[in-house]
N, C-alpha and C positions, 0 to 999 in steps of 0.2 A: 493462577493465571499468569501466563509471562506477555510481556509486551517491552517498550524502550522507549528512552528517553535522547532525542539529539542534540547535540549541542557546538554552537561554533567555535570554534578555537583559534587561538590568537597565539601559535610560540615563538619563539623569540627566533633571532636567526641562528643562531648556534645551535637552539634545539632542534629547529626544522630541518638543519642538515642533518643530523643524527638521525631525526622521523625520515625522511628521504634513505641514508644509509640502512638502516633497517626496513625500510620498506622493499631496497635492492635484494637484500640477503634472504629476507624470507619469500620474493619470489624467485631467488634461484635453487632456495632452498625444494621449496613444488614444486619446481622442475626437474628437480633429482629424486624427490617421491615420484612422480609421473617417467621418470626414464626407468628409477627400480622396479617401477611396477609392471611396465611396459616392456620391460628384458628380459622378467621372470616366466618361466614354460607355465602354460596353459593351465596345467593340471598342478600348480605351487605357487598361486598367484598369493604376494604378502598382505593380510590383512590391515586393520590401521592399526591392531594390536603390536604385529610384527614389525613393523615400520617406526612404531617408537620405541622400540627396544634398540632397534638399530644407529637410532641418533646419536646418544654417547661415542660409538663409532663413527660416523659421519663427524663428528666433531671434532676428534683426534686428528682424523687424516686429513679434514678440511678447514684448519682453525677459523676460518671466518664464519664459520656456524657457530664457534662455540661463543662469540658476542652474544646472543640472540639467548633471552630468557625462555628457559626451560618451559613453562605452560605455551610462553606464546609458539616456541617451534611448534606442540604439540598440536595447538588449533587449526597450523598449517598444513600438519599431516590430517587432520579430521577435515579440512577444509577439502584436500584431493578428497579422499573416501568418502565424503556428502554429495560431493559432484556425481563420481559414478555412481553413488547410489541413485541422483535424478536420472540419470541416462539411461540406467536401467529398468527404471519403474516407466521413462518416456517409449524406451522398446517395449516393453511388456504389455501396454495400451495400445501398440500398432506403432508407434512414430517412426518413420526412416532417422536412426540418429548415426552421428560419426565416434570419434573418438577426440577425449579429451584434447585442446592442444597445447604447448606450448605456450607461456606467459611471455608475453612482452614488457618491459616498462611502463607502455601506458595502460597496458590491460592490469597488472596485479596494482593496487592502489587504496589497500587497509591492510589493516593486521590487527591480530585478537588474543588480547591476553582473558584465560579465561582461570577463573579462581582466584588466582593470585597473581602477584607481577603489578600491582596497581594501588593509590591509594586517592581519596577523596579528602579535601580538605576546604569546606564550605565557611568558613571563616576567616581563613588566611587572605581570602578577597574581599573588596570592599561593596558596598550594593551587591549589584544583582552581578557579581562574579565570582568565580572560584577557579580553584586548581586541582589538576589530575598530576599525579607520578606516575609516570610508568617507569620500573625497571631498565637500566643500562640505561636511558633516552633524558630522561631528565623532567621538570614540571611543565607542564601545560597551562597557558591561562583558557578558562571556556568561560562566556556571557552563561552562567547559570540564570539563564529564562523564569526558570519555575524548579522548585527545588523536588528533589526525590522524597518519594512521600516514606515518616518513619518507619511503617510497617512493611517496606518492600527491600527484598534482598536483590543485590549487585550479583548476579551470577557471571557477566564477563563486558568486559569494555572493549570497543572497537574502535583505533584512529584510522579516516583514511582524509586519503585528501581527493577532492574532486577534479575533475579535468577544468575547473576555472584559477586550477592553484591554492583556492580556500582550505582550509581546514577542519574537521569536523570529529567530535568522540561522542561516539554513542553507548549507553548502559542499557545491557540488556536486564531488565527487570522480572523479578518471580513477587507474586502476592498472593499468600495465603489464601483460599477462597472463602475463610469463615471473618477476614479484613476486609469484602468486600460489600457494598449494600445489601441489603437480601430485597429477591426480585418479587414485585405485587405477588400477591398468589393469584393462579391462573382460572379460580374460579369468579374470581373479582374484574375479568376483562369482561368489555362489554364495546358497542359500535363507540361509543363516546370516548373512550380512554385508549382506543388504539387507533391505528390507522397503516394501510395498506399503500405500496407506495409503489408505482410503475413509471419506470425510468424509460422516458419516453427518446421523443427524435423531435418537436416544434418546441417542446419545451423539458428540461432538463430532469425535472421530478414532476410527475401531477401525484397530488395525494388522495383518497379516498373520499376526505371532508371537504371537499372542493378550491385547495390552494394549488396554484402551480408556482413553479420557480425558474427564470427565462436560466438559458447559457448562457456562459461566460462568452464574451465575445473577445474569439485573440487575435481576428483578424490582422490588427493594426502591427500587434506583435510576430506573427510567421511571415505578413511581407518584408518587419527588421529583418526577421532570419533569413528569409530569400537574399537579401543586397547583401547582408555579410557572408552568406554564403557564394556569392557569385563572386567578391571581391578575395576570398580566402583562394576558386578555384585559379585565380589569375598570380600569384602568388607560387614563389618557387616552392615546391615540398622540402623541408628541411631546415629553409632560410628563418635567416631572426624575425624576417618581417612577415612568413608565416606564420610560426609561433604565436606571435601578438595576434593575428588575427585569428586563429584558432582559437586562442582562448576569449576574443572578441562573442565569434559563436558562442563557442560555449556557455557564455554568459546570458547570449538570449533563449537558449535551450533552457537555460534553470531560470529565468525570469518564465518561463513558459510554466514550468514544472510546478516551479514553486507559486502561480497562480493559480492553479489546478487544488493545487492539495490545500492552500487555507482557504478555497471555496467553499472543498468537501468537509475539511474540519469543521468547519462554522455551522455547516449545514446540517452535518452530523451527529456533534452536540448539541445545535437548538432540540432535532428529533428525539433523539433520547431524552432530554430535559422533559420536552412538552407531550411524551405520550409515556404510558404504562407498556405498549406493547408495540413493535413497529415492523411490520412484513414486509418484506422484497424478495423481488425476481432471483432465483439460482441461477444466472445469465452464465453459459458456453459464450465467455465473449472471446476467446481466440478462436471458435468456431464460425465465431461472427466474423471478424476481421478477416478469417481467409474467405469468406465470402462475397459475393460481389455487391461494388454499390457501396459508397458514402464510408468507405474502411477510416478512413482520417477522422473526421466527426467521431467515428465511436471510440477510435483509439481516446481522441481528445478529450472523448466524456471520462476515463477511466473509472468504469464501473465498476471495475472490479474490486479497483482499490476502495472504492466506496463505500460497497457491502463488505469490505472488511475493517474498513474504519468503522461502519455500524455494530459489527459483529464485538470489536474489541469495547468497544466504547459502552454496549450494550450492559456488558460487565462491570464498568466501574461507574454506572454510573443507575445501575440496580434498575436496566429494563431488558424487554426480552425480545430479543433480536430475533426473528424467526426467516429461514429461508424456504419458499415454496416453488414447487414447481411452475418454470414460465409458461408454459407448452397449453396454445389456448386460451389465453389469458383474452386476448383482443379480440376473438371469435366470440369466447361465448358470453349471451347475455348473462348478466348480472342479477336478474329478477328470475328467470324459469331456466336458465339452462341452453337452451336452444343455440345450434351454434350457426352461426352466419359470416360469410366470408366475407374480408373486406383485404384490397387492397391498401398501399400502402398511401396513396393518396388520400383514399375516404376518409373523414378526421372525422364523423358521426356513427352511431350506433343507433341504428333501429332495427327494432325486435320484428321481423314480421307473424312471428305467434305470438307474444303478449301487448306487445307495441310499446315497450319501455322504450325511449328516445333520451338517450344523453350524451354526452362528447366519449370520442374514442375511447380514448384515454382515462376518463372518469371511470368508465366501465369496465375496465383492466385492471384498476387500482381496486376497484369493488371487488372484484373475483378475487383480486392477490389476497383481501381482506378478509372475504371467506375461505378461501382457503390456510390461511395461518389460524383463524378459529378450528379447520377442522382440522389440521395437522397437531393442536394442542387438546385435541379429544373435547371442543367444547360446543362447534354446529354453531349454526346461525339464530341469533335470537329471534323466534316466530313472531314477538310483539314489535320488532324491530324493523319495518318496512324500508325495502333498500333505496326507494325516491326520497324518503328521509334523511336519510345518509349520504347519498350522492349529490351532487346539485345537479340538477336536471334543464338548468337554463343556463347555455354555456357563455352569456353576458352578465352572469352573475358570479364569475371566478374571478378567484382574490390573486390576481397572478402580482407576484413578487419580479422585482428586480434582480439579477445577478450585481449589480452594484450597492444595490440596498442591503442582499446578505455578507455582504466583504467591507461593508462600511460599519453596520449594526452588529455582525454576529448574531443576528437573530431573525425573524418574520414576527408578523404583524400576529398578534393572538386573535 
């Protein structure tokens, strides 16, 4: 299993210019992989194999390459060659795509030593600190948060620095999968031990067993963003006192971000904690978003990243993440099947063949929940009636706060 760990960094000013100086050189360096590539005839286009044979040469004739440690040039040529690999597979699916372009200063903004080029030394700091080497650049200090667990390999580190100026090195991590929990056996799931989870639009998660979870409310934070940014477009482009207020935004852009994502953390490991098994929606949410109607809202929920903070977390934390198909979910009943159209306004569900009556959304989370039974070959338990399971009286949901989960880290049991 790979995943990563990030971490903020603090270098010194000597080192910073160096991090800065290297961050120039290996994006000019990818723009001389992107012009070799972009010169060469059609039918002799160089691989990323070719391209790092080539560098020893590029380094001769251009010694400011040859500063720049050997793995990390090398990630920068895999870095072009990953690009067009997305663009490619984005045409392949239909997408109208362009061509790679040109790196600017504020666009290139990490670099990745990958094997080697790097050393970790968790001791050398004091608390919860430590230090990174990297090659030719010199030590890093980073706030080590949470230390790297014994059993996991370092497969490559990445510094970049963000558009607020900050600093940041991330460890990409590989763990053995026989290091990891082993997950319930899946003859042992039952309604009780799992739960289905439909990620709604009045409220942010409703779960199966009848909890909801409100959204984050950022209102207070995107009208910040609106005045900084009204005050950034009054502001000469270029000027010092642009600058400052760009990075003004930008700081309420990662106060935005970074409200988002330790929502979903928090949220994400309560669920895997408190269930054996937990289903969600396969959501097209850029299908969504170019769609019409409320695109902000969904952007803001990011779902995506959601289900995949469940997805990863599912693994270390020995539960079983399952994705099922959305399609239908809110049509059909939960009890017989039968499917019944509801606009987006209707927030109830009534059966008019069985006359099952419960909240929209209750009823959505029920189907996701039989559907991840049936997607793990296991059917709905016959002794298990689905009014049992659902709450069927929608003044009887346990709705949670968005401040109560970012205060607690956890819901109410």
């Amino acid at each position: 299993m790979e995943y990563s760990h990030r971490y903020h960094a603090y270098p010194t000013q000597e080192v910073a210019e160096r991090l800065d100086h290297h961050l120039d050189v290996h994006r000019q360096l990818y723009n001389h992989v992107r012009w070799d590539y972009e010169n060469s005839s059609e039918d002799d286009k160089p691989s990323e194999y070719d391209q790092n044979n080539k560098l020893p040469e590029w380094k001769r004739k251009w010694p400011v390459f040859g500063g720049l440690h050997s793995k990390a040039a090398q990630a920068t040529v895999a870095r072009f060659h990953h690009n067009l690999t997305v663009l490619r597979e984005l045409k392949e699916n239909g997408y109208n795509v362009g061509q790679l372009k040109w790196q600017s200063p504020t666009d290139y903004r990490s670099v990745t030593y990958n094997q080697s080029g790097f050393d970790l030394d968790e001791k050398r700091g004091h608390d919860k600190y430590a230090y990174v080497r990297f090659s030719k650049i010199g030590w890093v200090k980073i706030r080590y948060s949470r230390p790297i667990p014994d059993h996991a390999t370092i497969n490559e580190v990445t510094v970049k620095k963000e558009t607020t100026g900050e600093w940041f090195v991330s460890f990409a991590l590989e763990t053995d999968d026989a290091d990891l929990p082993e997950k319930p056996d899946v003859d042992s799931l039952n309604a009780s031990n799992s739960v289905g989870i439909d990620l709604g639009i009045l409220n942010y998660i409703h779960t199966s067993d009848g909890k909801t979870v409100d959204w984050l409310n950022l209102e207070d934070d995107y009208e910040r963003l609106r005045r900084e940014q009204r005050r950034l477009s009054r502001k000469d482009h270029g000027s010092c006192n642009y600058e400052r207020q760009r990075q003004k935004v930008a700081k309420v852009k990662r106060r935005i971000r970074r409200k988002v994502l330790d929502y979903q953390h928090k949220l994400t490991t309560w669920l895997v904690t408190e269930y054996d098994a937990v289903f969600v929606e396969d959501l097209d949410v850029k299908g969504m978003l170019q769609s019409d109607g409320n695109a902000r809202n969904k952007q803001d929920a990011a779902w995506r990243q959601f289900v995949h903070l469940l997805d990863y977390k599912g693994d270390l934390y020995g539960t079983h993440v399952v994705q099922v198909e959305p399609a239908g979910t809110t049509k059909e009943c939960a009890r017989c099947g039968v499917e019944t159209a509801k606009p987006i306004w209707v927030r109830d569900h009534s059966c008019p063949s069985c006359g099952f009556e419960t909240d929209r959304d209750a009823n959505a989370a029920m189907n996701i929940l039989q559907r991840g039974f049936a997607k793990l070959g296991l059917g709905w338990p016959e002794d298990t009636p689905v009014e049992t399971v659902a709450t069927t009286d929608t003044t009887q949901f346990e709705s949670v706060s968005a401040r109560h989960v970012i205060e607690t880290g956890s819901l109410p049991s």
